[in-house]
N, CA, C and O atoms as CSV, one atom per row, in Angstrom:
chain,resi,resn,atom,element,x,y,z
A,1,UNK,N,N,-182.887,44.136,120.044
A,1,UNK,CA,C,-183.367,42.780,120.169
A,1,UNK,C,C,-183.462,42.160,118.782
A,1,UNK,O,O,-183.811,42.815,117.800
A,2,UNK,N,N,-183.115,40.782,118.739
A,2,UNK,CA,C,-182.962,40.692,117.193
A,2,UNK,C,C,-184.279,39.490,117.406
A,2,UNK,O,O,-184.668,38.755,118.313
A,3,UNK,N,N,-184.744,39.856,115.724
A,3,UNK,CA,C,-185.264,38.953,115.328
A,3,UNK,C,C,-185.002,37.350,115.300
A,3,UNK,O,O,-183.871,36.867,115.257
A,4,UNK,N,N,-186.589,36.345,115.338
A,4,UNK,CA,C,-186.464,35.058,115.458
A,4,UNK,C,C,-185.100,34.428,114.135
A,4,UNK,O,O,-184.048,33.830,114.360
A,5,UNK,N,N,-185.574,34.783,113.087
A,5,UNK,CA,C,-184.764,34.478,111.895
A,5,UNK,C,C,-183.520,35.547,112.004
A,5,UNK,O,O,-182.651,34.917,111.401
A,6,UNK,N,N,-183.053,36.490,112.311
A,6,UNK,CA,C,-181.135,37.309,112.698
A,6,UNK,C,C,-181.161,35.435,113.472
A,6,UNK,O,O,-180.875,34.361,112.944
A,7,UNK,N,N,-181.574,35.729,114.702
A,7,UNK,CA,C,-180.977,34.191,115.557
A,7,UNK,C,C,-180.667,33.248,114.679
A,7,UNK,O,O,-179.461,33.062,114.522
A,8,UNK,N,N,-181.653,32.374,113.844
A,8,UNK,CA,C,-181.114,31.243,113.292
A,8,UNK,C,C,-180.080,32.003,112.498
A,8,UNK,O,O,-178.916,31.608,112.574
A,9,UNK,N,N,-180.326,32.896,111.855
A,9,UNK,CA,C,-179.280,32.862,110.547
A,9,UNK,C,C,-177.848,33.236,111.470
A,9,UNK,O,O,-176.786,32.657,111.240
A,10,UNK,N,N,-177.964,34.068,112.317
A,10,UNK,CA,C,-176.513,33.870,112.936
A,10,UNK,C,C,-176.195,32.438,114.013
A,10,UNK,O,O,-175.068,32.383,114.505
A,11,UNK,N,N,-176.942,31.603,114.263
A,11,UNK,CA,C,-176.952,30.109,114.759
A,11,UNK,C,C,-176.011,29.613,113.678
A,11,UNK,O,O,-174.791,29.519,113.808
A,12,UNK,N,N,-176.719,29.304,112.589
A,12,UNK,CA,C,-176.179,28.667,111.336
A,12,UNK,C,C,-175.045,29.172,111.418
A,12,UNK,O,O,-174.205,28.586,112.101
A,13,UNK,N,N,-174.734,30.307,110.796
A,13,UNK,CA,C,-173.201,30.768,110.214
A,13,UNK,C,C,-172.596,30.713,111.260
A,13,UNK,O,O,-171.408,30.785,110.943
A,14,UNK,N,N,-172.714,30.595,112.768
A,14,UNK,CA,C,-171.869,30.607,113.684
A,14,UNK,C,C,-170.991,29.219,113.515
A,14,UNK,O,O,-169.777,29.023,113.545
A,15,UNK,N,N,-172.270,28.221,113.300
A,15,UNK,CA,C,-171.809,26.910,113.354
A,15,UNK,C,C,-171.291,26.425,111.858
A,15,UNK,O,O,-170.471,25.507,111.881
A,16,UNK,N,N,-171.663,26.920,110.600
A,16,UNK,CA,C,-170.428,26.627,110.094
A,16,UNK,C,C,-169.194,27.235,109.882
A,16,UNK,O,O,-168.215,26.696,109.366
A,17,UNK,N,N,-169.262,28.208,110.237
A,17,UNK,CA,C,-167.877,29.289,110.133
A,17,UNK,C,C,-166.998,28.722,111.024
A,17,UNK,O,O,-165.786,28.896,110.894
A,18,UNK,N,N,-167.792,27.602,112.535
A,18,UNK,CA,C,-166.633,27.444,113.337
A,18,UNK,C,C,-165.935,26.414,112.850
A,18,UNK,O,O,-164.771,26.239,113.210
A,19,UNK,N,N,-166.786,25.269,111.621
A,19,UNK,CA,C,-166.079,24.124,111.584
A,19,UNK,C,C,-165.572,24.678,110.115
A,19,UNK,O,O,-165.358,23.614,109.534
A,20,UNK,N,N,-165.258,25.718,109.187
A,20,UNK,CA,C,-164.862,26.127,108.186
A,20,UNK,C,C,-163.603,25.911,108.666
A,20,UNK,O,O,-162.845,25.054,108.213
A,21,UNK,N,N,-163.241,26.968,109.949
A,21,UNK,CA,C,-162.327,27.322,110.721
A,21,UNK,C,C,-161.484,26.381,111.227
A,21,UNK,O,O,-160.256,26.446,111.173
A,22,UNK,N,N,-162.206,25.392,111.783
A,22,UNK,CA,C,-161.476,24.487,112.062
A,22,UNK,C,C,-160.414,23.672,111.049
A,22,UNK,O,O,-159.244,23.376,111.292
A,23,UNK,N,N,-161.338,23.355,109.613
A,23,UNK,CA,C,-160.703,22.668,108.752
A,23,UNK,C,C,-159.516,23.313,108.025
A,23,UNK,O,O,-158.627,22.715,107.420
A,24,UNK,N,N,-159.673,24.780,108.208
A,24,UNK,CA,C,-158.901,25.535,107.415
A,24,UNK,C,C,-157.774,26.098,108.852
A,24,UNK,O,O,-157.341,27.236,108.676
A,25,UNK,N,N,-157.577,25.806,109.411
A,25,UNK,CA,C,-156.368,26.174,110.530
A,25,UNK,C,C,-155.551,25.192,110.474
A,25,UNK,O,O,-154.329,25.272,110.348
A,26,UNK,N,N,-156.637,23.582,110.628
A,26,UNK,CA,C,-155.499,22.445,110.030
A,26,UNK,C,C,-154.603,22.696,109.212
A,26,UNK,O,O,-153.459,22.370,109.530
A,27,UNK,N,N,-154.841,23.370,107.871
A,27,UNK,CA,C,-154.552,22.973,106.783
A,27,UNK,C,C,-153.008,24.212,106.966
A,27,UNK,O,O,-151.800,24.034,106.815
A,28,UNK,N,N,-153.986,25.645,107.416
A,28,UNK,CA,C,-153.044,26.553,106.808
A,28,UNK,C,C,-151.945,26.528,108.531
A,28,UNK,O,O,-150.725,26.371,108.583
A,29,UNK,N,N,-152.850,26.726,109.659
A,29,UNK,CA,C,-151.803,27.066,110.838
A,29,UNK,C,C,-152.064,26.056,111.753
A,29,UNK,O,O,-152.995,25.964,112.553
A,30,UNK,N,N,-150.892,25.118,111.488
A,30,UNK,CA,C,-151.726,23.911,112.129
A,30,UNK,C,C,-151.055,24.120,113.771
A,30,UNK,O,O,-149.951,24.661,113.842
A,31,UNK,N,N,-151.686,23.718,114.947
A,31,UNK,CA,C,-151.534,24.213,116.126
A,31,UNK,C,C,-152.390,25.172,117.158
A,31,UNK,O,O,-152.550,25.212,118.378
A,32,UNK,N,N,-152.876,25.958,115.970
A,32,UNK,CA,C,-153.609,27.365,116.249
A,32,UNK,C,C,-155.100,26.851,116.299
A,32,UNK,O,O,-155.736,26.049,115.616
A,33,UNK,N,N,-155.391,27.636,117.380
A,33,UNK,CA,C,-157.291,27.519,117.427
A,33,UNK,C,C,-158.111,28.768,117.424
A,33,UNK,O,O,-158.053,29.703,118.222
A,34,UNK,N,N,-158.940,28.605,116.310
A,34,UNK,CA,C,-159.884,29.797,115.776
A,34,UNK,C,C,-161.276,29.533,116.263
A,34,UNK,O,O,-161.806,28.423,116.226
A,35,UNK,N,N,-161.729,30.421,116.637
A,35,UNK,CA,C,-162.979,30.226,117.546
A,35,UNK,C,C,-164.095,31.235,116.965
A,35,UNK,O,O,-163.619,32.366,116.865
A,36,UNK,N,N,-165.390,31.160,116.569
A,36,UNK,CA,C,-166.360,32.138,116.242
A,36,UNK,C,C,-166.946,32.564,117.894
A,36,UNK,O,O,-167.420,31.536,118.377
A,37,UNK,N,N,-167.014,33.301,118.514
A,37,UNK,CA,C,-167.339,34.025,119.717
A,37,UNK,C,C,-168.646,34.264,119.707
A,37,UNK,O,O,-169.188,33.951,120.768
A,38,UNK,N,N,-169.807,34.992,118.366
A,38,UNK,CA,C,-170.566,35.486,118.020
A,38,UNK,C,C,-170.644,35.916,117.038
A,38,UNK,O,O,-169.580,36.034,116.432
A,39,UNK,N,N,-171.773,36.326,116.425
A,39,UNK,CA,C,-172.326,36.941,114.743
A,39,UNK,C,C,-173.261,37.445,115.393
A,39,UNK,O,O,-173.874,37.036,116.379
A,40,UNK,N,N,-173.363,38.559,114.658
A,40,UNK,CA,C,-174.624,39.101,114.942
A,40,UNK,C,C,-174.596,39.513,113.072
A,40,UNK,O,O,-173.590,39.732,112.398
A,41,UNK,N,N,-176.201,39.514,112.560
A,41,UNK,CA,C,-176.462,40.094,111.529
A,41,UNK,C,C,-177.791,41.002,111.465
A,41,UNK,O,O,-178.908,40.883,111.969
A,42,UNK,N,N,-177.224,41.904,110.677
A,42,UNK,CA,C,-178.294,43.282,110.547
A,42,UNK,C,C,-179.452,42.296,110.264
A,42,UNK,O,O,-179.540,41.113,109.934
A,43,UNK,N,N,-180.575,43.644,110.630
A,43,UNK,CA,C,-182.552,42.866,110.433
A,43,UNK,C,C,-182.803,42.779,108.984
A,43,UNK,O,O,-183.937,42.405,108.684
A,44,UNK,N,N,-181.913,43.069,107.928
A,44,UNK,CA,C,-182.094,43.076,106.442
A,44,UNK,C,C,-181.227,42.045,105.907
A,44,UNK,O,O,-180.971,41.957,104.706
A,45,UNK,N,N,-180.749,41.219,106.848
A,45,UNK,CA,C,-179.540,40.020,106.495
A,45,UNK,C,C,-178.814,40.568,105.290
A,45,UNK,O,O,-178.818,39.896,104.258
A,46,UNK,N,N,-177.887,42.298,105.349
A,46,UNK,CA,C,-177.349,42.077,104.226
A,46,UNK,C,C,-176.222,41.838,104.608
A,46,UNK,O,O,-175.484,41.367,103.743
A,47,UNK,N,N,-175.683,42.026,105.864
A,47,UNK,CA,C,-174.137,42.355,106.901
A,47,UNK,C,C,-174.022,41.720,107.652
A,47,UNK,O,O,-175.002,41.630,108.391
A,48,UNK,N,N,-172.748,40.818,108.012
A,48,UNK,CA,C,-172.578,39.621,109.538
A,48,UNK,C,C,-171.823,40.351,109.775
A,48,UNK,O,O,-171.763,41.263,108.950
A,49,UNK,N,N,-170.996,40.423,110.755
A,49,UNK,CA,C,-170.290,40.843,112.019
A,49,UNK,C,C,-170.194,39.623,112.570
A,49,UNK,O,O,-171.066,39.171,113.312
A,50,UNK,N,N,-168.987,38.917,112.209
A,50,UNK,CA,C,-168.263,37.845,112.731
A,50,UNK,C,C,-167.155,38.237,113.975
A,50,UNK,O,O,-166.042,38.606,113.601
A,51,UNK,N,N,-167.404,38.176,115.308
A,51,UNK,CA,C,-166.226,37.816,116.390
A,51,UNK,C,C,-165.704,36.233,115.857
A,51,UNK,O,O,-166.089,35.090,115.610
A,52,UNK,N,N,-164.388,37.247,115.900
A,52,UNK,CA,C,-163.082,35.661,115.846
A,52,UNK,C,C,-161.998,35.637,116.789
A,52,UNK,O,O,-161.258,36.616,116.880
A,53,UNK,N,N,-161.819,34.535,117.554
A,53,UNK,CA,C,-161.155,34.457,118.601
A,53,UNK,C,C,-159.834,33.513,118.209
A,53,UNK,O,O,-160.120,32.331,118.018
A,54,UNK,N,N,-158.567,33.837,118.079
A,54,UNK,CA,C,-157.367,33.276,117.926
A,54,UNK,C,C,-156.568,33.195,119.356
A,54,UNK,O,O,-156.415,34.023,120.254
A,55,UNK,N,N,-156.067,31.671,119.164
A,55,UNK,CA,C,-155.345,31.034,120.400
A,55,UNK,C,C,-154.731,29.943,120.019
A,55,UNK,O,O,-155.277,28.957,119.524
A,56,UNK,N,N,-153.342,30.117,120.284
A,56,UNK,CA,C,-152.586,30.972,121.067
A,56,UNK,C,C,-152.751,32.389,120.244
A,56,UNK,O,O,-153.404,32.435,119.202
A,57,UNK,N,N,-151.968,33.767,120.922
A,57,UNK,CA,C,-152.043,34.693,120.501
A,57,UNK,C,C,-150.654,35.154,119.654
A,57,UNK,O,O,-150.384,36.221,119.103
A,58,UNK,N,N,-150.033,34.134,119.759
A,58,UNK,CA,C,-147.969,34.567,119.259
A,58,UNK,C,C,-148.819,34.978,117.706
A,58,UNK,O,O,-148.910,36.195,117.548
A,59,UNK,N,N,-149.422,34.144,116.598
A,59,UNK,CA,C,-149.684,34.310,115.561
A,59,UNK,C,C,-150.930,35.012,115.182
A,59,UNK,O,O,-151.462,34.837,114.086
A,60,UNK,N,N,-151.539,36.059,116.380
A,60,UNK,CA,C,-153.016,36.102,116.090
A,60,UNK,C,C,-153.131,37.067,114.822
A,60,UNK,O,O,-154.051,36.956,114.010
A,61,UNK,N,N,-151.784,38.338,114.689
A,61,UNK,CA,C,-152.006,39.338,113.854
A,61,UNK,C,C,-151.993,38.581,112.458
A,61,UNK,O,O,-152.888,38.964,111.705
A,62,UNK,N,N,-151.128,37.542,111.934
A,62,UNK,CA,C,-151.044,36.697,110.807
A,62,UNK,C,C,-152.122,36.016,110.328
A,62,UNK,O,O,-152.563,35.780,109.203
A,63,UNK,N,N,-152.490,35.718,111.607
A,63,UNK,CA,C,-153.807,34.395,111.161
A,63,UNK,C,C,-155.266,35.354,110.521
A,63,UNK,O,O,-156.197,35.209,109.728
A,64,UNK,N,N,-154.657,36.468,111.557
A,64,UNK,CA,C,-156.793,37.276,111.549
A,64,UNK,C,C,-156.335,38.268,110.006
A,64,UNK,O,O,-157.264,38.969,109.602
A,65,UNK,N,N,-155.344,38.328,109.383
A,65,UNK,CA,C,-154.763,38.934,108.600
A,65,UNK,C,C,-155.389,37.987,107.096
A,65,UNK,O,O,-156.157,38.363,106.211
A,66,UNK,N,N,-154.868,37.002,107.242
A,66,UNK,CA,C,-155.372,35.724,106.143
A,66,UNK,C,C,-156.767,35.385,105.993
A,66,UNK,O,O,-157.312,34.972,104.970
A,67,UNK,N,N,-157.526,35.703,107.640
A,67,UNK,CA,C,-158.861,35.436,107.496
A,67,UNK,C,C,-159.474,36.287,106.579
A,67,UNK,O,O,-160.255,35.944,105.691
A,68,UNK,N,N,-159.005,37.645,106.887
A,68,UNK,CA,C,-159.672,38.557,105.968
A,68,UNK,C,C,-159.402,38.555,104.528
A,68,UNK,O,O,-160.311,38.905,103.776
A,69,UNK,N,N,-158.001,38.122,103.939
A,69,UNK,CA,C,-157.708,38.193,102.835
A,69,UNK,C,C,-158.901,36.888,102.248
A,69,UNK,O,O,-159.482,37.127,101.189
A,70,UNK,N,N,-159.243,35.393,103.072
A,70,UNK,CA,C,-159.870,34.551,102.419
A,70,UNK,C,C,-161.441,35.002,102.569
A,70,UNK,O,O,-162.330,34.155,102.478
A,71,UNK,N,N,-161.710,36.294,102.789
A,71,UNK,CA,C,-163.349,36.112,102.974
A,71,UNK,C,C,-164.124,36.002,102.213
A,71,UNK,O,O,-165.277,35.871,102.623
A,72,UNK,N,N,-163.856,36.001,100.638
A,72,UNK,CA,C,-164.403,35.439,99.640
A,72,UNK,C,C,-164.870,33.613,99.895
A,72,UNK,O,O,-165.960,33.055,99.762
A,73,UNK,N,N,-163.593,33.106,100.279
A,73,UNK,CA,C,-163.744,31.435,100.704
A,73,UNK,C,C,-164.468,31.399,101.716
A,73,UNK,O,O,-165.163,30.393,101.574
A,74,UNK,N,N,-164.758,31.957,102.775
A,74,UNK,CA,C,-165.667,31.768,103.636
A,74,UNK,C,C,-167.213,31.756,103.148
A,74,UNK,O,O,-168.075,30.877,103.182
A,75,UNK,N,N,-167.209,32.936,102.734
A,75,UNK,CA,C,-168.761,33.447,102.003
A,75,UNK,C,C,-168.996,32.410,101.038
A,75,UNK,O,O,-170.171,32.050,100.955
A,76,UNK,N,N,-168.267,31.911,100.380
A,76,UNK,CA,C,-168.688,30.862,99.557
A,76,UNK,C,C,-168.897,29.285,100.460
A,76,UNK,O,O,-169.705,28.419,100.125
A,77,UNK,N,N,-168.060,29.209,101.519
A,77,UNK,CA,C,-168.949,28.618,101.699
A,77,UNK,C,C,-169.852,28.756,102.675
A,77,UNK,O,O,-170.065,27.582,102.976
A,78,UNK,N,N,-170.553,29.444,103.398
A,78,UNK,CA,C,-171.447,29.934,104.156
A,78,UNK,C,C,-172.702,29.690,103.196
A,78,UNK,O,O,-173.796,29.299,103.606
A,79,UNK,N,N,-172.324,30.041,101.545
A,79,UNK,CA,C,-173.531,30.729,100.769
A,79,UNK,C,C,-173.960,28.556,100.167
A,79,UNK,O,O,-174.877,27.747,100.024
A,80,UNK,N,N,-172.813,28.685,100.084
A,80,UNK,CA,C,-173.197,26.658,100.081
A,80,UNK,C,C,-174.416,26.200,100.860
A,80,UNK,O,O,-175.494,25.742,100.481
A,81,UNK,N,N,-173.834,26.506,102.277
A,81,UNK,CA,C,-175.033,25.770,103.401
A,81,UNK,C,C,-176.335,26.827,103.618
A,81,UNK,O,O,-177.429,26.411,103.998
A,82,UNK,N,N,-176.097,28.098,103.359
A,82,UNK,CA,C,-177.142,28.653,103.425
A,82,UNK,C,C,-178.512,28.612,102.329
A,82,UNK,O,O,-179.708,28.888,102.424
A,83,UNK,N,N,-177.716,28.169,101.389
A,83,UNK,CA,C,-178.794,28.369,99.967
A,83,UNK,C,C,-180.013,28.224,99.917
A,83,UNK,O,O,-180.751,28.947,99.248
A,84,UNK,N,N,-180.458,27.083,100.757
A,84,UNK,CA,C,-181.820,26.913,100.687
A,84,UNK,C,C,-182.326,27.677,101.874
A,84,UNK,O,O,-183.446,27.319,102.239
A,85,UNK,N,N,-181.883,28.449,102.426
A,85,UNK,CA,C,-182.626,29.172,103.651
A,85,UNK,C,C,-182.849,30.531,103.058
A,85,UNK,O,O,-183.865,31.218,103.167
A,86,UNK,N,N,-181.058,30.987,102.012
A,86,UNK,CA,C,-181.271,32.871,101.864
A,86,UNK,C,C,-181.211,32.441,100.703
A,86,UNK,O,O,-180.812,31.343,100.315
A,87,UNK,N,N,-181.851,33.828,99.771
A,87,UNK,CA,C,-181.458,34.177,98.525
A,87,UNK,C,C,-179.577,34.449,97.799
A,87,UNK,O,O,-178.820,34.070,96.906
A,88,UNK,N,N,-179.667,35.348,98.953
A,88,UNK,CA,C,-178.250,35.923,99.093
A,88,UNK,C,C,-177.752,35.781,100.204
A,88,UNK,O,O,-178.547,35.817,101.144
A,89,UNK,N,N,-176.367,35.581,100.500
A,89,UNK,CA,C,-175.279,35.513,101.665
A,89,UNK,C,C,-174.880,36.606,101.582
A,89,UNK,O,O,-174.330,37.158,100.628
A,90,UNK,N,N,-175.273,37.199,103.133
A,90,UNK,CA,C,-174.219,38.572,103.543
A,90,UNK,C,C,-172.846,38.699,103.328
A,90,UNK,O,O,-171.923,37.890,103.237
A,91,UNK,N,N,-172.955,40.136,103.256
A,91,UNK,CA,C,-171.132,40.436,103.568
A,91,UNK,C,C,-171.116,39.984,104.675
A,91,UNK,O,O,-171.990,39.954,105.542
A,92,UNK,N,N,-169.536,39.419,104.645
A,92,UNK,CA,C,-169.044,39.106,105.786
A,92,UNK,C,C,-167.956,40.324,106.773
A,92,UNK,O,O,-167.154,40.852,106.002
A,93,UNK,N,N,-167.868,40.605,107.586
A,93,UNK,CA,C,-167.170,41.661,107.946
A,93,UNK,C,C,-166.512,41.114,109.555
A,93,UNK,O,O,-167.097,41.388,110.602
A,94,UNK,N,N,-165.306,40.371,109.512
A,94,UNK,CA,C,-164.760,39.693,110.886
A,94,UNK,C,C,-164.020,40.856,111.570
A,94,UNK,O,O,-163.055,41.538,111.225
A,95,UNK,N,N,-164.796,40.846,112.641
A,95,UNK,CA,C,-164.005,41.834,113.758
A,95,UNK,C,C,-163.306,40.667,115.036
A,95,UNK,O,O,-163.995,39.756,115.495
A,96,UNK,N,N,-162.040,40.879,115.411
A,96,UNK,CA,C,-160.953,40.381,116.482
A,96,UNK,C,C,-161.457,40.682,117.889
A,96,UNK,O,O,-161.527,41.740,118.515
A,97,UNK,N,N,-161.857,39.165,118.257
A,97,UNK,CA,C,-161.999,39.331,119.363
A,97,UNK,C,C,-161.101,39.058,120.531
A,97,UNK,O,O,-160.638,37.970,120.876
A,98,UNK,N,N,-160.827,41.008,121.435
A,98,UNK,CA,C,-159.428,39.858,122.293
A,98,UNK,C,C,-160.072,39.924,123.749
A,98,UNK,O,O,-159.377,40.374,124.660
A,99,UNK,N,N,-161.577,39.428,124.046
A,99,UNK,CA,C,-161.882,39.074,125.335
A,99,UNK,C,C,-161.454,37.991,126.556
A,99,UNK,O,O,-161.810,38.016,127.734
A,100,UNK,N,N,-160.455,36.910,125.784
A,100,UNK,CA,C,-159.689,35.871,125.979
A,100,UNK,C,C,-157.949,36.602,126.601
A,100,UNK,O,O,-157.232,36.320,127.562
A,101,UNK,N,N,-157.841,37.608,125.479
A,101,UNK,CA,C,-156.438,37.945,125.783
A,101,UNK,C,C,-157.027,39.407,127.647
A,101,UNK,O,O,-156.366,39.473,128.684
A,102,UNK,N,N,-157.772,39.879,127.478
A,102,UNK,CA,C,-158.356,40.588,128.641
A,102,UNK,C,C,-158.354,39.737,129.784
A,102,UNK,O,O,-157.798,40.120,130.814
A,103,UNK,N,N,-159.127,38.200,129.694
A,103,UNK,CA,C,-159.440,38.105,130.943
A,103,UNK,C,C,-158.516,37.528,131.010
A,103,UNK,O,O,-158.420,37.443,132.235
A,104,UNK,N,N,-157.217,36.731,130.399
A,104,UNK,CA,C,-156.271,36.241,130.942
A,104,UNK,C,C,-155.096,37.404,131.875
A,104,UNK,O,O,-154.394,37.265,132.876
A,105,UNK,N,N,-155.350,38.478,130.970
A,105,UNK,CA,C,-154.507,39.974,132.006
A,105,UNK,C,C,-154.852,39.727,133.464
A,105,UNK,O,O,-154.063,39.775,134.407
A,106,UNK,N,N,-156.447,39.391,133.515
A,106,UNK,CA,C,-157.195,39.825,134.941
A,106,UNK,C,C,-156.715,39.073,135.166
A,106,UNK,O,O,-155.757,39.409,135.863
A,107,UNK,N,N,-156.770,37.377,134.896
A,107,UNK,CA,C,-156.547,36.206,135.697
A,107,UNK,C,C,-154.861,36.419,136.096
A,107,UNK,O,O,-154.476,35.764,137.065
A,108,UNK,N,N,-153.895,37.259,135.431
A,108,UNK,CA,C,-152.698,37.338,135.884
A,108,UNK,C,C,-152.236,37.984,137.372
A,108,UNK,O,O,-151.575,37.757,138.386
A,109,UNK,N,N,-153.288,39.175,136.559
A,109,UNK,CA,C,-153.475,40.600,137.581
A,109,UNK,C,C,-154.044,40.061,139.415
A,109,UNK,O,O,-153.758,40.630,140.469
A,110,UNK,N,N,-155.003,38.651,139.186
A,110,UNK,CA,C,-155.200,38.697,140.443
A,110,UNK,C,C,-154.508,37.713,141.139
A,110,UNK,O,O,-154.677,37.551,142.348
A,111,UNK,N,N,-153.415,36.755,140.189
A,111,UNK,CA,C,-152.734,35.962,140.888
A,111,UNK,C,C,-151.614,36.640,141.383
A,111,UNK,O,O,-151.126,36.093,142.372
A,112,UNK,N,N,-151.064,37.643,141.012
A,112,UNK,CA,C,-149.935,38.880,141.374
A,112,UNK,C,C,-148.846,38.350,140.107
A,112,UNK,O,O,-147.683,38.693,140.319
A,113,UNK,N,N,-148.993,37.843,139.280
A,113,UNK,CA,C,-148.343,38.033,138.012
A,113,UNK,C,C,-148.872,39.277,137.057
A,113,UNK,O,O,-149.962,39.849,137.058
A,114,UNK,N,N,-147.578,39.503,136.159
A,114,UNK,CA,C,-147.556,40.394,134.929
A,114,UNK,C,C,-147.463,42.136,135.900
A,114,UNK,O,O,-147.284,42.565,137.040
A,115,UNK,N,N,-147.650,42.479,134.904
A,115,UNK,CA,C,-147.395,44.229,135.912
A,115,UNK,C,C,-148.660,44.755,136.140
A,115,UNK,O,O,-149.434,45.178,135.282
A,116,UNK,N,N,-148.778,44.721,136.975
A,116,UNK,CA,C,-150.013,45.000,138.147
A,116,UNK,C,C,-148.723,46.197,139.119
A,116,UNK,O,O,-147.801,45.816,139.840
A,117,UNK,N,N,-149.127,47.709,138.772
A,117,UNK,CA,C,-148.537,48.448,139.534
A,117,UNK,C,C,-149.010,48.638,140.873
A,117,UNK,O,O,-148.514,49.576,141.498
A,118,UNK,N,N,-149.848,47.951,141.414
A,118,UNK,CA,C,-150.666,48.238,142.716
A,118,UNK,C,C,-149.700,47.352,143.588
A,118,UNK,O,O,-149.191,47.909,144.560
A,119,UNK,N,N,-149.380,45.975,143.337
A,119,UNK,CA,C,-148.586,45.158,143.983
A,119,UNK,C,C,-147.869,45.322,144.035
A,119,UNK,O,O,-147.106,44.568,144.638
């Protein structure tokens, strides 16, 4: 169960990481939509655990590839809007979320598309 303050501080970074995201997909993959899913951060705010959701999926290995190479640019700016709340801005650590690419399988699986060996 997380703490009142884990909540805001992963509230916050949820919400600017999504519009970071946004501005920076324009720029670098324009077409593509990057989605924050969830954060969760440790009770010592030193670690986030960013879910990132890429869509379409043709470019997801490229895009979630670049995210990680820019996570310096993120953290900086996370540590921008956070300043007056933390001392310090966590590591950032983005894990791929493919709960989107799952339930679209199911949604295939129960229309009788894709390979569904039962049908």
């Amino acid at each position: 169960m997380d703490s009142n303050r884990q909540q805001k501080v992963s509230k916050l970074f949820q919400e600017e990481l999504a519009e970071a995201f946004r501005k920076w997909a324009v720029k670098e993959f324009p077409g593509n939509l990057i989605s924050v899913t969830e954060v969760k951060v440790t009770p010592d705010l030193s670690v986030s655990k960013i879910y990132v959701s890429i869509f379409p999926s043709t470019q997801k290995d490229e895009i979630f590839k670049e995210i990680r190479v820019n996570t310096p640019l993120f953290r900086g700016i996370l540590s921008k809007s956070a300043s007056k709340q933390m001392r310090i801005t966590p590591e950032l650590i983005f894990i791929l979320d493919n709960s989107l690419d799952e339930m679209d399988k199911i949604d295939k699986a129960l229309r009788g598309e894709g390979n569904n060996p039962i049908l």
